[in-house]
N, C-alpha and C positions, 0 to 999 in steps of 0.2 A: 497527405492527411492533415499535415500543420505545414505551417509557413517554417523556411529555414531563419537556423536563428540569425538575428540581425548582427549580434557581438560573436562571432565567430571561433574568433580567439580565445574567449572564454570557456569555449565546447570542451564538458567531458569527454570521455573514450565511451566507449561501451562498458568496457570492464571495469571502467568507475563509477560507471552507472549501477552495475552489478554490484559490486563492491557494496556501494551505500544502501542500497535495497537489502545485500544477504542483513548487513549491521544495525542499520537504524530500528530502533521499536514502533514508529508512530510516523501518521502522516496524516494527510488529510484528503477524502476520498469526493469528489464532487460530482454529481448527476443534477439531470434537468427535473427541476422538480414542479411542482403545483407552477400551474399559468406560466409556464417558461422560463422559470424562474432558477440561477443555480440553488444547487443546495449542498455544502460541502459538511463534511461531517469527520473528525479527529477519530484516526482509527488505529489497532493497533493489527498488523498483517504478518502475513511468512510467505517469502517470497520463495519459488520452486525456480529455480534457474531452470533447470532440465525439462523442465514443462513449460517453461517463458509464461507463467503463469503470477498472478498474487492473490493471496486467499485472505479471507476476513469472516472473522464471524460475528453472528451479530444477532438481534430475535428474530422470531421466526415472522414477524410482520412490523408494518412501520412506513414512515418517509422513503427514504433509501428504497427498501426495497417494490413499494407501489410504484417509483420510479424510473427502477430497474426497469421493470414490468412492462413500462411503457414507452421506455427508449433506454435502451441497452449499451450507450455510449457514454464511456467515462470518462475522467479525467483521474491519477489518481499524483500527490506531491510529497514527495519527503525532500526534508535535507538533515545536513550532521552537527554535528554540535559545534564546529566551526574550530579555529585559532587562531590566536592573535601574533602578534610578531613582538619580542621584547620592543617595551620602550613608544611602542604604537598603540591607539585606543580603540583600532579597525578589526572588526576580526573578517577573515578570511572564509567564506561560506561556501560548499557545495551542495549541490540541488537537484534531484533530478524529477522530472514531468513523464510520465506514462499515459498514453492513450487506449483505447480498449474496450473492448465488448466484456461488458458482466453480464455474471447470470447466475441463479440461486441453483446451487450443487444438491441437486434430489438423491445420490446415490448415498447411504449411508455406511455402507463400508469407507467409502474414499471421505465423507466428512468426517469418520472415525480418526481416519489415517493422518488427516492433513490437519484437525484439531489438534491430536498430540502433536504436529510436526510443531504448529503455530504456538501452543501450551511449553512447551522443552522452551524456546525463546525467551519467556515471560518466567515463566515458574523454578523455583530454584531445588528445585527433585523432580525427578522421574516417578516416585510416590504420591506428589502432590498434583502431579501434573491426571495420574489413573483414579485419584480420588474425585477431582474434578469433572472427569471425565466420567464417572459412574453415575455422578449425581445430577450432574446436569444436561450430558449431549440429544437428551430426548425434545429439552428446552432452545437449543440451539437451531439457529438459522447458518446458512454458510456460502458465502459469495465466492466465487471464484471469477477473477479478471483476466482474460487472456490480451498479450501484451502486442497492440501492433504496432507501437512508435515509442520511444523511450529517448528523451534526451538529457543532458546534464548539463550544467553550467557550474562556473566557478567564482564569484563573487568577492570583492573588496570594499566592505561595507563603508566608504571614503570616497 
C-alpha cells in the first residue's frame, strides 16, 4: 500500500500506534479533493481498536465528504504532545500515519452508539455528552475509516 519507511529505527510497534490513536484528541484527516487536489482537514475521532476502525463526525455535507464520495482512500495523521529531555530544547515526537477506505455510516443505531463513544472522549459527563446527543444527532454526518496500514514513527526534533 505504502513504501516501507526509509528510517527504520525510528518505527513504532503497533501497540504504540494503538496507544496514540486510543489517547490523542485530534488529527488531521486528508482525501483527494476538488481537481486532485489533497485536502486535509483538523478532526477530532475515537478510535475502535476491536473494529480497527476510526470514526469522525462531521455535517451531513461538505468538502470531505463530496470527496469521500468520490475516492474513498484516505490518509488519516495524529501525533502526542511530545517530551523534551531535561536540559535539551528538542522534544521527542511520536506519530502515526493510517491508510484506509472511508465512508459515510448510514446506520443510525451504530452512529448513535459510536457518537457517545466519540462524545465520552471530549465531553466531561456522560449527561453532557446525552444532552448533546438529543439535540443534535439528527444534524450529524458520521465517517467511519476502516484501517488497512498503520505506521508510527518516533521523532527528535534536532
Amino acid at each position: 500500500m505504502s513504501r516501507a519507511m526509509r528510517r527504520f529505527k525510528q518505527a513504532l510497534s503497533q501497540g504504540e500506534c494503538k496507544e496514540i490513536l486510543g489517547a490523542e484528541p485530534r488529527g488531521v484527516l486528508s482525501v483527494i479533493g476538488d481537481d486532485g487536489y489533497p485536502y486535509g482537514v483538523p478532526m477530532n475521532f475515537y478510535y475502535d481498536e476491536a473494529e480497527n476502525r476510526i470514526y469522525f463526525h462531521c455535517a451531513k455535507v461538505g468538502h470531505k465528504l463530496d470527496a469521500i464520495k468520490s475516492c474513498s482512500k484516505v490518509c488519516f495523521t495524529t501525533w502526542d504532545k511530545g517530551l523534551k529531555e531535561a536540559d535539551d530544547w528538542a522534544w521527542h515526537v511520536r506519530s502515526v500515519i493510517v491508510m484506509g477506505q472511508a465512508a459515510l455510516v448510514e446506520d443510525s443505531a451504530v452512529i448513535e452508539e459510536k457518537v457517545r463513544q466519540l462524545a465520552l472522549k471530549y465531553y466531561p459527563t456522560p449527561e453532557e455528552v446525552e444532552m448533546e446527543i438529543t439535540r443534535d444527532i439528527h444534524r450529524m454526518g458520521f465517517i467511519a475509516l476502516d484501517i488497512r496500514q498503520m505506521t508510527g514513527k518516533r521523532v527528535k526534533e534536532k
